[in-house]
C-alpha positions as CSV (number, residue, x, y, z in Angstrom):
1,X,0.0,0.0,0.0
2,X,1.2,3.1,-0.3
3,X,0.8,6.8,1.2
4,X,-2.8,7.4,-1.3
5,X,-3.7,4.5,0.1
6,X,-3.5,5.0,3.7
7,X,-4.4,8.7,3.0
8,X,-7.8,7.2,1.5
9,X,-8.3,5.1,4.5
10,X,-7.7,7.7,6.8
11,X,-10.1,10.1,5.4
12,X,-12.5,7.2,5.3
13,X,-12.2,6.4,8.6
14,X,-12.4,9.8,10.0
15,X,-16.0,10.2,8.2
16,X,-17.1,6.2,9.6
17,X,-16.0,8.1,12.6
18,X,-18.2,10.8,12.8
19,X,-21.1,9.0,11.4
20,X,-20.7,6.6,14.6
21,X,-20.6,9.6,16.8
22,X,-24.1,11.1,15.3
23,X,-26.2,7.2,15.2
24,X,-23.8,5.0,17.3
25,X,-23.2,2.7,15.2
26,X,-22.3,2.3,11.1
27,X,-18.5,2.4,11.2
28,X,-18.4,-0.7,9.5
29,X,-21.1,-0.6,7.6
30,X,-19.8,2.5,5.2
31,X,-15.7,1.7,6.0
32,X,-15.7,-1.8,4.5
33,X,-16.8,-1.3,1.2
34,X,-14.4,1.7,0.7
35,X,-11.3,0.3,2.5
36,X,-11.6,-2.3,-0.2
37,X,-11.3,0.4,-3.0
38,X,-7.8,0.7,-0.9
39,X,-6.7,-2.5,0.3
40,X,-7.5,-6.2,-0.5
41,X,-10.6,-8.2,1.1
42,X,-8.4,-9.6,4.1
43,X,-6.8,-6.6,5.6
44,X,-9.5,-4.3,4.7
45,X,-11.5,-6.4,6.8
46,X,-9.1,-7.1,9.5
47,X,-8.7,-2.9,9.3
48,X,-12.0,-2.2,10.0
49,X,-12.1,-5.0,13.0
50,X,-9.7,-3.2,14.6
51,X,-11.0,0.3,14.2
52,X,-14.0,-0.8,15.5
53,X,-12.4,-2.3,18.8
54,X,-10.8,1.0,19.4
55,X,-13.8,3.4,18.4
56,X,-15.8,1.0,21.2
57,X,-12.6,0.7,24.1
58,X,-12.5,4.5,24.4
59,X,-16.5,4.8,24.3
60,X,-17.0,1.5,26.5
61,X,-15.6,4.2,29.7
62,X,-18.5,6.7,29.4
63,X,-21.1,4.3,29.3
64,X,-20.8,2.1,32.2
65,X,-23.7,3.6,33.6
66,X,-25.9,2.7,30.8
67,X,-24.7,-1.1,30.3
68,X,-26.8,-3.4,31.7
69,X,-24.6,-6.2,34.0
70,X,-26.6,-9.1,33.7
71,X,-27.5,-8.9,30.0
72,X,-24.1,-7.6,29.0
73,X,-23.0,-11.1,30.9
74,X,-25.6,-13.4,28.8
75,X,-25.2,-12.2,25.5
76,X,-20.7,-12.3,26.3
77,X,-21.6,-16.1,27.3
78,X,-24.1,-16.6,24.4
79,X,-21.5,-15.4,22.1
80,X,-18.4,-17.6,23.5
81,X,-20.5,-20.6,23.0
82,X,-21.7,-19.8,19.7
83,X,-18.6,-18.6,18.3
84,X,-16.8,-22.0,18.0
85,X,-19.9,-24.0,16.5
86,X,-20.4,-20.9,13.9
87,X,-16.6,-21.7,13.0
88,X,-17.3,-24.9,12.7
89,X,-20.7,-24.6,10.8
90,X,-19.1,-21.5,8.6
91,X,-15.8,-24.4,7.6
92,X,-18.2,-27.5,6.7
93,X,-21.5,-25.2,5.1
94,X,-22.0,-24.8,1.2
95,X,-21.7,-21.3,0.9
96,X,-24.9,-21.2,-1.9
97,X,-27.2,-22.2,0.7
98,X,-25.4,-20.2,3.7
99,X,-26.6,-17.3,1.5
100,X,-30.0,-18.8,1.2
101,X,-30.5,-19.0,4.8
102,X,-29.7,-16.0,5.4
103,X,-31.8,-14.3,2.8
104,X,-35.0,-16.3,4.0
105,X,-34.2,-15.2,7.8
106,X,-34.0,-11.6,6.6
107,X,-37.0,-12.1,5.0
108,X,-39.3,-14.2,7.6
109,X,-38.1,-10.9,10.1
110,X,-38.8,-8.4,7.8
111,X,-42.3,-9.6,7.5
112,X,-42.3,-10.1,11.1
113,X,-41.4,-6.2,11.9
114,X,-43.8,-5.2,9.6
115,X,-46.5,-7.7,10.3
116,X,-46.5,-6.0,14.0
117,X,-46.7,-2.2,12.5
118,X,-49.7,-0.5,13.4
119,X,-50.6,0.7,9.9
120,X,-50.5,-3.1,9.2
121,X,-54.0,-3.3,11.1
122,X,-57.1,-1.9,10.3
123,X,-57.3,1.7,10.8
124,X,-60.3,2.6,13.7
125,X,-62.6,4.3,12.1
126,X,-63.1,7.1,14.7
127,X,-63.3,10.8,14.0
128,X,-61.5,11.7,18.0
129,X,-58.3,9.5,17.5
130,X,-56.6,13.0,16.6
131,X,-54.1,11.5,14.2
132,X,-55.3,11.6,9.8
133,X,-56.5,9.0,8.5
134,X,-53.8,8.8,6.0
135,X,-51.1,8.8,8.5
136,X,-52.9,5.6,10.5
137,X,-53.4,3.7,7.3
138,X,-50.4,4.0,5.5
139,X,-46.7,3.4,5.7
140,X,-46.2,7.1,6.5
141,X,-44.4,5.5,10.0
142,X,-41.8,3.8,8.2
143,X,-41.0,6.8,6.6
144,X,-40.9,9.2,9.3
145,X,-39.7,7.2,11.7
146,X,-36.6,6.3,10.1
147,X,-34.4,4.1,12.4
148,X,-35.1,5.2,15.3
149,X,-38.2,3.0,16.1
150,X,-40.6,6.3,17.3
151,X,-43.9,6.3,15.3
152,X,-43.0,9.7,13.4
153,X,-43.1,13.5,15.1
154,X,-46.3,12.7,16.9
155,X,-46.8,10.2,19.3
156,X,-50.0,9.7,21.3
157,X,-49.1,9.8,25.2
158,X,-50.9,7.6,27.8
159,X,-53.2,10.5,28.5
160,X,-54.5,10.8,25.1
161,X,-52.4,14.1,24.5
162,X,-50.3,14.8,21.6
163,X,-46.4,14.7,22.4
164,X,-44.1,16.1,19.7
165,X,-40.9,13.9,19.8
């Protein structure tokens, strides 16, 4: 590699950075596919791995507080265990229906998350419920919500009052 190279990486990692900092997470997600425009497959990988490690040991500090013990414990344990039979599974598996699997999972919980939606259901047909019909009935949700699981910039509160989130 040369200096380009790294420059490239840098610059890329600087902006995975900041987009980590603004959602907390999706370091990864956008510095894979353009350290491989730098490096090949294997270290670009291996790159990113560590990155990611480092990004999460110096923000691990700050959020003690917000970890919780007993989960964090379950899912470390969950993961040790499953790590050697994925290995082993990921060695001995036919890579064609690896892919398969995977897709159909994505799928089945795809239709699951939207299955549970509430403009999946019938819309009520009451005149009081405050929000538009259109907005009960339709995948507006989805698109206001974005990723952050609220119901868009109006949520109904326990009280029957709006909120604006």
């Amino acid at each position: 590699m040369n200096l380009g190279d790294w420059a490239g990486m840098a610059a890329t990692s600087f902006i995975a950075g900041l987009l980590q900092a603004a959602n907390g997470f999706g370091f990864a997600v956008l510095a894979v596919p353009l350290f491989l425009l730098f490096a090949e497959p294997g270290p670009a990988v291996q790159l990113v791995v560590i990155v990611t490690l480092a990004l999460s040991a110096v923000v691990l500090p700050g959020m003690r507080d917000a970890v919780d013990g007993s989960l964090l414990l379950r899912l470390g344990l969950g993961g040790l265990a499953g790590l050697p039979l994925g290995l082993v599974a990921f060695g001995y598996a036919d890579p064609v229906i690896v892919r398969a699997v995977i897709g159909i999972t994505i799928l089945v919980f795809a239709g699951a998350i939207i299955a549970t939606q509430p403009w999946c259901r019938p819309a009520e047909d009451s005149a009081d419920s405050g929000e538009p019909r259109s907005t009960r009935s339709t995948p507006y949700f989805l698109i206001s919500s974005g990723d952050t699981g609220s119901r868009g910039p109006v949520q109904r509160s326990a009280s029957g009052s709006r909120d604006f989130k």
